[in-house]
C-alpha positions as CSV (number, residue, x, y, z in Angstrom):
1,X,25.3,92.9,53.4
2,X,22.4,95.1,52.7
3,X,19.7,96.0,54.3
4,X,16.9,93.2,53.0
5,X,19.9,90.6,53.1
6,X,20.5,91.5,57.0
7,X,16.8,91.9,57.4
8,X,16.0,88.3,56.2
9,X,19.6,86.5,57.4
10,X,19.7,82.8,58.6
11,X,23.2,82.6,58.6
12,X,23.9,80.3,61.7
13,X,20.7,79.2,62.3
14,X,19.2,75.3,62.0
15,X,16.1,75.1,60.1
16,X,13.8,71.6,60.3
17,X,11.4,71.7,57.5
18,X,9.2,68.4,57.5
19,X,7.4,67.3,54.1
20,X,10.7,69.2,52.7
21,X,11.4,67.0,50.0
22,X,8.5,68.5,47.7
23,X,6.0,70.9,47.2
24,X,6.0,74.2,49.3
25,X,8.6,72.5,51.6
26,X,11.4,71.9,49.2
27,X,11.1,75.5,48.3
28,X,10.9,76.5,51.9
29,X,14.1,74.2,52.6
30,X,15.9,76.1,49.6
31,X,15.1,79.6,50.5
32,X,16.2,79.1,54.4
33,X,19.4,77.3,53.0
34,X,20.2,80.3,50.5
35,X,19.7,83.1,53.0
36,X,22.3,81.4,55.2
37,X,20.8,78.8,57.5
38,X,21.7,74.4,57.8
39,X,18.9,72.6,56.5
40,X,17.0,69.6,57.6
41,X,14.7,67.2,54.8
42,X,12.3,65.4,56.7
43,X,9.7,63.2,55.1
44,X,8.3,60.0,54.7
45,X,10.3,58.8,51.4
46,X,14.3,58.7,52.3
47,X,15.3,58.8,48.7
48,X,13.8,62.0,48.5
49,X,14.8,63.2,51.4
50,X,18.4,62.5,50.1
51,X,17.9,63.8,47.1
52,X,16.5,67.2,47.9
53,X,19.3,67.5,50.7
54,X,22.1,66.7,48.0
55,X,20.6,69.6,45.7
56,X,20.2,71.9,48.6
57,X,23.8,71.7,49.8
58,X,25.2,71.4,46.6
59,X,23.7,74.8,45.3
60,X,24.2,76.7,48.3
61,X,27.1,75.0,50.6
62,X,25.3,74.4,53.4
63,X,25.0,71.5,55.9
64,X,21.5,69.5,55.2
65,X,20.4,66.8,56.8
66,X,17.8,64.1,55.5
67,X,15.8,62.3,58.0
68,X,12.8,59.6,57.4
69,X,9.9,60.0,59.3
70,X,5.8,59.7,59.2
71,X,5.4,63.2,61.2
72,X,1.8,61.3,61.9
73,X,3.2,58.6,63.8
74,X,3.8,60.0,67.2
75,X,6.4,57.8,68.4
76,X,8.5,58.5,65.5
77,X,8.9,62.2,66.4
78,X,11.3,61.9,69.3
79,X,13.8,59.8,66.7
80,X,13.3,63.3,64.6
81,X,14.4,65.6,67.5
82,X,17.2,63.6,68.8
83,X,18.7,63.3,65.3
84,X,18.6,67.6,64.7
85,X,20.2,68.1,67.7
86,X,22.9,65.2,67.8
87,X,24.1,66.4,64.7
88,X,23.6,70.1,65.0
89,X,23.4,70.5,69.1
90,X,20.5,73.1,68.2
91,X,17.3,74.1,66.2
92,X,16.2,77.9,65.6
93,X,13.3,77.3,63.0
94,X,10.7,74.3,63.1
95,X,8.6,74.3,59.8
96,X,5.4,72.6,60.4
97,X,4.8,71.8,56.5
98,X,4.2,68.2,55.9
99,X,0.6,67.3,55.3
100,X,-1.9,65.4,52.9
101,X,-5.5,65.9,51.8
102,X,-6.7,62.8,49.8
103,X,-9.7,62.7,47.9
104,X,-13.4,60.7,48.4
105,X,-16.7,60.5,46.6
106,X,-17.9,61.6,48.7
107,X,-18.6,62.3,52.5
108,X,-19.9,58.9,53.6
109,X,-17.7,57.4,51.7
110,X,-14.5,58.9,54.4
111,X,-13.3,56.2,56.5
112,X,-12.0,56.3,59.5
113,X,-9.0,55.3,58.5
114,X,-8.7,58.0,56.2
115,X,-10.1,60.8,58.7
116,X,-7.6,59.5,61.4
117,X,-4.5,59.6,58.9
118,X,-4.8,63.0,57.7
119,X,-5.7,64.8,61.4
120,X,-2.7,62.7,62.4
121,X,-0.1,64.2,59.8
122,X,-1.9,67.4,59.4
123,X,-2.5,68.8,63.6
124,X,-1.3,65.5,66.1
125,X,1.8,65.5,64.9
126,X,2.9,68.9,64.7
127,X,1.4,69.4,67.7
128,X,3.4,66.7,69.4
129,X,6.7,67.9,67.4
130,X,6.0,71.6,68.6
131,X,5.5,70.2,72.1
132,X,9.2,68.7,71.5
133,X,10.7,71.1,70.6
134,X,9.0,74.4,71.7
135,X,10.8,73.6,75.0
136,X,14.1,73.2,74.0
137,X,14.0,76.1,72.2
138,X,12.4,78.2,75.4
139,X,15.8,76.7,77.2
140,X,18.1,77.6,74.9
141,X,16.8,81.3,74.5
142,X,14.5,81.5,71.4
143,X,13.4,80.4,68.5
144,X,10.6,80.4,65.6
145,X,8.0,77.7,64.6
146,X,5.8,77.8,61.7
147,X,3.2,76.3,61.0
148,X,1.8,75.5,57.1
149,X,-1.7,76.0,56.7
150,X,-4.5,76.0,53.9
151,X,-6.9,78.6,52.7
152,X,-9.6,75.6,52.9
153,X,-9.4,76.4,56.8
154,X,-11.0,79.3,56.4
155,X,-13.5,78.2,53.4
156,X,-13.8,74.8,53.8
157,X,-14.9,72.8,50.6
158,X,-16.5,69.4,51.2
159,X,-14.5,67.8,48.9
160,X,-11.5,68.3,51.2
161,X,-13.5,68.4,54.8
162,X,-11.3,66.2,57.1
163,X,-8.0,68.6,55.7
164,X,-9.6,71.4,56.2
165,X,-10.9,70.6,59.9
166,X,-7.7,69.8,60.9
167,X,-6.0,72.7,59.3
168,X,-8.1,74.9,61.1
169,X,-7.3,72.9,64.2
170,X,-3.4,73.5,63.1
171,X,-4.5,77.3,63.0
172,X,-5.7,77.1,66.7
173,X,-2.1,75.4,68.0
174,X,-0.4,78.3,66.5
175,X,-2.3,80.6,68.9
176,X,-2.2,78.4,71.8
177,X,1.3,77.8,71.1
178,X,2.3,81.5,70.7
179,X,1.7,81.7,74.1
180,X,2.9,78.6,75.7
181,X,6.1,79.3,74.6
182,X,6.5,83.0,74.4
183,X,7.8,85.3,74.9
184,X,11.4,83.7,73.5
185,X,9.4,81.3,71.0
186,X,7.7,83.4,68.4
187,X,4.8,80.7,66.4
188,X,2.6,81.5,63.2
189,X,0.7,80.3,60.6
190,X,1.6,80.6,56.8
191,X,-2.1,80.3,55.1
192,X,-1.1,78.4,51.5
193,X,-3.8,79.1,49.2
194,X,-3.8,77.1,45.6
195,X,-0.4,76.5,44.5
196,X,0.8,74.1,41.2
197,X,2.6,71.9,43.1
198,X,2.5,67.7,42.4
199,X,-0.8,68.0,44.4
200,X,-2.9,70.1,42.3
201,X,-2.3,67.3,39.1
202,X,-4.9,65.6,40.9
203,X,-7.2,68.5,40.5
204,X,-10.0,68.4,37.9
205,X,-11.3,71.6,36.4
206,X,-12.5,70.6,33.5
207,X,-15.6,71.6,33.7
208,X,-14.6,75.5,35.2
209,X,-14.3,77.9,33.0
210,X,-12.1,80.1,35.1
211,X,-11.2,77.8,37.9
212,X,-9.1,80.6,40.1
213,X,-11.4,83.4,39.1
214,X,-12.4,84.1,42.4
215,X,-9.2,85.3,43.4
216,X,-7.7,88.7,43.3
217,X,-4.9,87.4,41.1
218,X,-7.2,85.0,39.1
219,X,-4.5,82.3,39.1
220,X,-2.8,79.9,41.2
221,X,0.9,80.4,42.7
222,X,3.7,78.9,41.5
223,X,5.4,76.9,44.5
224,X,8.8,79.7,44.4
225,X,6.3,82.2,45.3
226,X,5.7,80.9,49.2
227,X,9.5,81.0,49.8
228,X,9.3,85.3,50.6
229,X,6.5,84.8,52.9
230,X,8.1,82.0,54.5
231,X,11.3,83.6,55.0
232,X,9.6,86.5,56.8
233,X,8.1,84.0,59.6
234,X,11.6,82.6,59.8
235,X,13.6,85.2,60.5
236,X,14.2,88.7,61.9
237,X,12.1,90.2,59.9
238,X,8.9,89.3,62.1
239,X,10.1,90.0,65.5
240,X,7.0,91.7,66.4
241,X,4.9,88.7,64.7
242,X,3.4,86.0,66.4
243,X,0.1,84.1,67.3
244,X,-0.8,85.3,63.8
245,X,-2.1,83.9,60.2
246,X,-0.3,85.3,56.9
247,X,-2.0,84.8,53.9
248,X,-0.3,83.8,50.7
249,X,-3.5,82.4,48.8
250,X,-3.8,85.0,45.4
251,X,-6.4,87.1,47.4
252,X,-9.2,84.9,48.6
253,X,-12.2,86.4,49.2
């Protein structure tokens, strides 16, 4: 092994990565399960879940589990944790990814309904799954959570308000967590700026001339390009790291 490959090792370890099947979390998923590490798919659509998992194991050998779930739904979560550790007795990294940010009109037009939904996938319940399992990790030693965040947290943009309160709120459970369940438990914040996942097909910018302009890199990321930052949080590399927000956002200003 060489030094990077030692560095970023997760050969051993289980890693839950929840909204896994697409996006920034199937790329998360692949990464942990090439540098070593069992894989659980967790997300609301089984099929795929299943189909994610089969591609992840069959292009790197490892164990991966697929697991349905609405990570907003609170009483679902214990189902979640029971099934990681039934099938692999332990979990080293919880990936706090899943999330949703649907648009309005505008802001009297936000329901309830759909403020309650997205604080309730975006900061309940990873609260509640980092609650979980933050304290069987403290028992069995040690053990890294990490939470997904958005650049809108720190420049909100009211066409995405309710997401970016509660992403903000997720950025303050990272803190508050950090020290909860330190100093065995290391927790952090990955800060996704604009990346071309399924999401941003919904974005409009037709009438922007340079729509990612105001970023240092003038463009947005390509989903891979999460996957180095991620595996930093996740693994040896960041012993020294925690209660902290990492940036991957194209240099927002």
């Amino acid at each position: 092994m060489g030094y990077a490959d030692e560095l970023f090792d997760l050969t051993g370890r289980v890693v839950l990565v929840t909204g896994g099947s697409r996006g920034l979390g199937r790329e998360i998923a692949f990464g942990a399960a090439r540098c070593g590490a069992d894989v659980v798919i967790a997300s609301r659509d089984l099929e795929s879940c299943a189909a994610t998992a089969e591609e992840i194991g069959a292009a790197t050998g490892r164990s991966v589990l697929a697991y349905q779930v609405h990570v907003g739904r609170w009483e679902q979560l214990d189902g979640l944790v029971d099934a990681v550790y039934d099938r692999f007795g332990r979990l080293d990294v919880l990936v706090n990814n899943a999330g949703m940010s649907p648009l309005y009109d505008s802001l009297p037009s936000v329901t309830e309904k759909l403020y309650d939904a997205v604080f309730n996938l975006n900061v309940k319940g990873p609260f509640r799954l980092s609650a979980l399992i933050g304290e069987r990790m403290v028992a069995d030693g040690g053990g890294v959570i990490v939470n997904v965040s958005s650049s809108g947290s720190l420049r909100p943009d009211p066409h995405m308000l309710p997401y970016a309160a509660a992403k903000a709120g997720l950025n303050t459970l990272t803190e508050g967590l950090a020290k909860a369940f330190g100093p065995t438990v290391r927790v952090n914040t990955l800060m996704a700026g604009p990346f071309l996942t399924d999401v941003s097909k919904a974005w409009d910018f037709s009438d922007v001339e340079r729509p990612f302009g105001h970023l240092a890199l003038q463009r947005a990321g390509e989903p891979v390009e999460i996957v180095g930052a991620a595996l930093f949080l996740m693994s040896d590399a960041s012993s020294f790291t925690t209660g902290s927000i990492l940036r991957a956002d194209g240099g927002l200003p």
